[in-house]
C-alpha positions in Angstrom: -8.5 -6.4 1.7 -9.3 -10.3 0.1 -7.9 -12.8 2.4 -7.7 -14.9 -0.5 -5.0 -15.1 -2.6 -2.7 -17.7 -5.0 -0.7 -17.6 -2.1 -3.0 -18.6 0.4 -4.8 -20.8 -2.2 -1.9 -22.8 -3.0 -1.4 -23.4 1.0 -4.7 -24.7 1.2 -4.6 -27.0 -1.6 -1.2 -28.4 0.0 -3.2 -28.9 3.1 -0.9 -26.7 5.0 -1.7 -25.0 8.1 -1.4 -21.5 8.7 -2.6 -18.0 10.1 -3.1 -14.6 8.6 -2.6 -11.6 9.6 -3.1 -7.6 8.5 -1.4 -4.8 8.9 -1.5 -0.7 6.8 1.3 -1.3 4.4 3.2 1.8 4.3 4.5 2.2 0.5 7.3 4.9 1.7 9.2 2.4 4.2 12.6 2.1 3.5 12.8 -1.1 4.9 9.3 -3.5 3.9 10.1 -6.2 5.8 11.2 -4.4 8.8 8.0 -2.4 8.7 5.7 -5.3 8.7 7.7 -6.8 11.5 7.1 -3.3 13.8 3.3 -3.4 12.6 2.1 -6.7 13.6 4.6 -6.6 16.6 6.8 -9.6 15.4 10.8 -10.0 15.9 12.4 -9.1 12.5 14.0 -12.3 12.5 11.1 -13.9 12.4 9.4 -11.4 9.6 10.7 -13.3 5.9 11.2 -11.4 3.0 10.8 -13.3 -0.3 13.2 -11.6 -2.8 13.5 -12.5 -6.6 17.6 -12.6 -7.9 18.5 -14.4 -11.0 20.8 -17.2 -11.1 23.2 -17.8 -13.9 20.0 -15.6 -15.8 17.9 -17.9 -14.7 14.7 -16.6 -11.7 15.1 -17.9 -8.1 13.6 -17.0 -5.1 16.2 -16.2 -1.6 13.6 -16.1 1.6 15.6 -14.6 5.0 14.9 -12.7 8.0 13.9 -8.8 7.3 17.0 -7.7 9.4 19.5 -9.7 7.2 21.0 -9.2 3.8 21.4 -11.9 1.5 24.8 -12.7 0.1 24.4 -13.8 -3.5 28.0 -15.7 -3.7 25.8 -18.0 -0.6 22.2 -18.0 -2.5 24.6 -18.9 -5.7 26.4 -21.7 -4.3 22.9 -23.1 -2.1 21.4 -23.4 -5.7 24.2 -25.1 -7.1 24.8 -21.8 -9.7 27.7 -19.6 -10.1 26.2 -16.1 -9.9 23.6 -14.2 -8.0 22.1 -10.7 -8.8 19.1 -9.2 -7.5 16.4 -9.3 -10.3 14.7 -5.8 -11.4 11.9 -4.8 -9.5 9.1 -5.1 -12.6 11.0 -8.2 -14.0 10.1 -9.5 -10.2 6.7 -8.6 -10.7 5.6 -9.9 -14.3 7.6 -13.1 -13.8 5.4 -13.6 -10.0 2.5 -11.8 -10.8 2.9 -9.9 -7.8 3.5 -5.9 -6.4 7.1 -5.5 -5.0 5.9 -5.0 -1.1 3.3 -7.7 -1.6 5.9 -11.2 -3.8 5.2 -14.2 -1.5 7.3 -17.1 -2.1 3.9 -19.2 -2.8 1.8 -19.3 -5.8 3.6 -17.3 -7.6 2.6 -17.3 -11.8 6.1 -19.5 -12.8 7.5 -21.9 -10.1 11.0 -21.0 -9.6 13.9 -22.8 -7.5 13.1 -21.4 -4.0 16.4 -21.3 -1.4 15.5 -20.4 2.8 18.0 -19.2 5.0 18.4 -22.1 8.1 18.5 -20.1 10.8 14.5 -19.9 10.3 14.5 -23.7 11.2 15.2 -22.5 14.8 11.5 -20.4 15.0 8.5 -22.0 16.0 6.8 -20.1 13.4 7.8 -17.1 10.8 5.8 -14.7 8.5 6.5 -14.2 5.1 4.4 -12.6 2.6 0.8 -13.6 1.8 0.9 -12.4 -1.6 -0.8 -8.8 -1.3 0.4 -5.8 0.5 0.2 -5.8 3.8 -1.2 -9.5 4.4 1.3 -11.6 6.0 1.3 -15.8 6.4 2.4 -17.2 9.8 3.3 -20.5 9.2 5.9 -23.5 10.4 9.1 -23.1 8.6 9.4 -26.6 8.4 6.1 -26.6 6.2 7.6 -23.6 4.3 10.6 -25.8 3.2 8.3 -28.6 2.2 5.6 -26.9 0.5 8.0 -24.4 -1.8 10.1 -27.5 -2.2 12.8 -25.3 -1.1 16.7 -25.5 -0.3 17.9 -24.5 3.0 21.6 -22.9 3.8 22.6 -20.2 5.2 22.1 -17.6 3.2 23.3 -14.0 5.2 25.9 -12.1 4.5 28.2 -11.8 7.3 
């Protein structure tokens, strides 16, 4: 497995810290996030997923804990837009350039309008993606937020 990827490369190039780390991707989860969280031993709120919607037709990125659900009326209104809907799986993947399993919220192909859930603020650090399957990025959330240029709000459905 490369430990280099746009993801990681883009990080670097920022001059942002952080820490990698593998685990076996298992393709049949029903639950990605969740599983990464249970292979590297992490709480799930602190495993991210990164997950491509569309706003108003237009591509966005929503980044929130593995165990939460995104509400798309809340990722609407965070990005100033007045509807959500998850984006198809291989739209996600030719507009980022990236496997479904593997979409990390950094260096993807087209820069798109990024929104984090706060409650992520309140780790010391979280994972999210590292831009392959089963290679995760620990990093600062705060250094998330600044390097994806991204809007926080609370994001979870209730």
């Amino acid at each position: 497995m490369s430990k280099s990827t746009r993801a990681t490369q883009t990080l670097e190039k920022l001059g942002v810290s952080f820490k990698l780390h593998s685990y076996d991707y298992d393709p049949n989860a029903d639950a990605i996030g969740l599983a990464a969280a249970a292979a590297l031993g992490v709480e799930p709120r602190r495993m991210l997923k990164s997950l491509m919607a569309e706003l108003d037709g237009k591509p966005v990125c929503a980044v929130i804990a593995s165990d939460r659900e995104v509400s798309m009326k809340k990722l609407a209104s965070a990005l100033g837009g007045k509807s959500a809907k998850m984006m198809k799986p291989a739209d996600a993947e030719r507009l980022t350039g990236y496997y479904v399993g593997g979409i990390s919220p950094f260096g993807q192909k087209k820069r798109v309008p990024v929104a984090i859930d706060e409650a992520a603020l309140a780790e010391t650090t979280v994972y999210l993606n590292g831009g392959q399957r089963g290679l995760q990025i620990e990093i600062d959330p705060r250094d998330a937020v600044k390097a994806l240029g991204a809007v926080t709000k609370s994001l979870a459905a209730e």
